[in-house]
Each structure stands twice: as C-alpha cells, then as structure tokens.
C-alpha positions in Angstrom: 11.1 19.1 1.5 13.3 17.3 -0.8 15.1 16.1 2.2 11.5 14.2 3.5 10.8 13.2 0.2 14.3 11.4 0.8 13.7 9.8 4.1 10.5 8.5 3.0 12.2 6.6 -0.2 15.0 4.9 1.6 12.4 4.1 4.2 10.4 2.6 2.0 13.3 0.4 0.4 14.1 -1.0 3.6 10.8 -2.8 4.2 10.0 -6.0 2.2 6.2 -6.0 2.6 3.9 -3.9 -0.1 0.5 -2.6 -0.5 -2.4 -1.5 -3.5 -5.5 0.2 -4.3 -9.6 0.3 -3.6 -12.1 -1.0 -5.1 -16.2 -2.1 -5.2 -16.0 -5.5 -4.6 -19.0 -7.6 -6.0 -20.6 -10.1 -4.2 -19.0 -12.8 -6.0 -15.6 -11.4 -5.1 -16.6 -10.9 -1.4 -17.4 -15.0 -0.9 -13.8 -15.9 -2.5 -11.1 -16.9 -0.3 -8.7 -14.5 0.2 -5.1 -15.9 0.3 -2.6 -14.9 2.9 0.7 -16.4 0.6 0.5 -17.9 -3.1 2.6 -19.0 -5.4 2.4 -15.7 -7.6 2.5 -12.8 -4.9 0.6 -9.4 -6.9 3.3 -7.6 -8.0 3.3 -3.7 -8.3 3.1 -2.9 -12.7 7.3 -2.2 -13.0 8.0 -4.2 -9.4 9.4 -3.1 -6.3 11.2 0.3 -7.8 8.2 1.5 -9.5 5.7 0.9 -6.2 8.9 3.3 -4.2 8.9 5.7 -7.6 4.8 5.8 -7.1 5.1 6.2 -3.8 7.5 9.3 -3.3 5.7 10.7 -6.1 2.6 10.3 -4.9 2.7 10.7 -1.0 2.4 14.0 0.3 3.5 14.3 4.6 0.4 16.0 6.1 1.0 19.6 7.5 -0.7 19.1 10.6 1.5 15.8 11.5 4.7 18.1 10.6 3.8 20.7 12.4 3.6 18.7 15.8 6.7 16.7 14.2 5.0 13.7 14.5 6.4 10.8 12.4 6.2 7.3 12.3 5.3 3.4 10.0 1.9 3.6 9.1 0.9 -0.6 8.1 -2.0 -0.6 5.7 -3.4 -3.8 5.0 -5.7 -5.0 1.6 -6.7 -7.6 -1.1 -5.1 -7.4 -4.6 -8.2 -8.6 -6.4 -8.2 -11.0 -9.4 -8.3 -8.3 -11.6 -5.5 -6.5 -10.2 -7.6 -3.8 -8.5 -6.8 -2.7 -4.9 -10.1 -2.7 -2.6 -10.4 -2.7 1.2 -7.1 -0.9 2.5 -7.4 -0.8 6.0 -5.2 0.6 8.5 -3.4 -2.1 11.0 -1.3 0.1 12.3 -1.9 3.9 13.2 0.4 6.5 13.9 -1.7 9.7 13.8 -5.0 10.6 12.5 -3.6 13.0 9.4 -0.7 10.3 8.9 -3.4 7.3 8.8 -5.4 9.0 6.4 -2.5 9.7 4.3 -1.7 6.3 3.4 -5.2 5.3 3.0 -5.3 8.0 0.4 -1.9 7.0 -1.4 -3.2 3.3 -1.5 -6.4 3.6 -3.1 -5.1 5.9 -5.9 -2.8 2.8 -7.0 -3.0 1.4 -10.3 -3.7 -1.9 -11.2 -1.2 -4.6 -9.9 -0.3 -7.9 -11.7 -2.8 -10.2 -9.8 -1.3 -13.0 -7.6 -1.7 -16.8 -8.7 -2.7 -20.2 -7.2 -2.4 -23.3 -9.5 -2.5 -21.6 -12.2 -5.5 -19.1 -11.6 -5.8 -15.8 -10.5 -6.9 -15.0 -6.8 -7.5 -12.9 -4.0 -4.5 -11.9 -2.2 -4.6 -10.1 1.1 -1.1 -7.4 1.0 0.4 -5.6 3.7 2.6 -2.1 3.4 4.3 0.1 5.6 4.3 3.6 4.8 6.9 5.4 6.8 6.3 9.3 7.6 9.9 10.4 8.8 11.0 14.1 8.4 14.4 15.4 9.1 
C-alpha cells in the first residue's frame, strides 16, 4: 500500500496542471466569466507540495479498480471561485467508473485555494488536474 501511495505522489509531481474543490455557486457567480489563464493562477494554500501532501493523504485507490488492476490519469476539470472555493469538478477524462468517482471525491473535499487575479481583482478561474491511479 505504501508502495501505491508512492506511485501516486511522484505521479502527481510529474504533471504541471492542478485541480480544487465544490461548491454552490450563486447566480451572480454563475453569469461571471470564467477565465481560462490570468495573471494570478489559484494557487493550492502551501503551493504545489502541499496540493501533492493533500493529495496522497487524502486519495484512497478504489478496491474494485485494484482488484481488476485497472490504473490510469483521471483529468478533472473546475472553477477556483473568487472566494477560493472549488465548485463544479467535472470529469474530462475517465479511466473507470470507481477511479472517476474517486477523484471527484478527493476534489471537492479541498480547502480553500488562494483565488486567481485579473487586474487586480479576484476572478473565476477554470483548473485542470490529473489524478494518476498507478499500483505496482
């Protein structure tokens, strides 16, 4: 197990890409742009380690997908919202049903994330994370 929890850590270094959590978004929130690239990208609270430390800590490989050995890069897309909350993850790419899920779980358990600026001002900012599922 310790060996998977492993895997999943340096597999989650080597991407460059990252993710956050859900949220109700109001209607004001849902008429705002959403940005694809800003000045200020969200940013993880602790950066980059602490989303990998959250991450291995937090994602658990489902039994069912183990048992079949199935493995794979799960790519879970959502908006960092002006507050920092994580709403809307939604899978882009899908491994396996159990796998899928997974991630979708992992992401909207997130913390807050330092929001992502334009100009000056907080906004919307759509993120993208691969969660890689790799046992060995």
């Amino acid at each position: 197990m310790k060996k998977i929890a492993f895997l999943l850590l340096v597999a989650l270094l080597s991407t460059t890409t990252i993710t956050a959590q859900k949220t109700v978004i109001s209607k004001n929130q849902s008429k705002e742009k959403v940005f694809d690239v800003v000045e200020n990208m969200p940013e993880f609270p602790g950066g980059q380690d602490s989303l990998m430390s959250f991450l291995m800590h937090t994602l658990k490989y489902p039994k069912e997908a183990m048992a079949k050995g199935i493995q794979g890069r799960v790519v879970v897309k959502f908006i960092v919202e002006k507050d920092g909350q994580v709403s809307t993850p939604k899978v882009v790419r899908s491994v396996y049903p159990a796998l899928d899920e997974e991630a979708l779980r992992v992401i909207r358990c997130m913390p807050k994330w330092k929001p992502g600026k334009q100009n000056g001002r907080e906004v919307r900012v759509f993120f993208t994370l691969p969660v890689t599922f790799r046992m060995k």
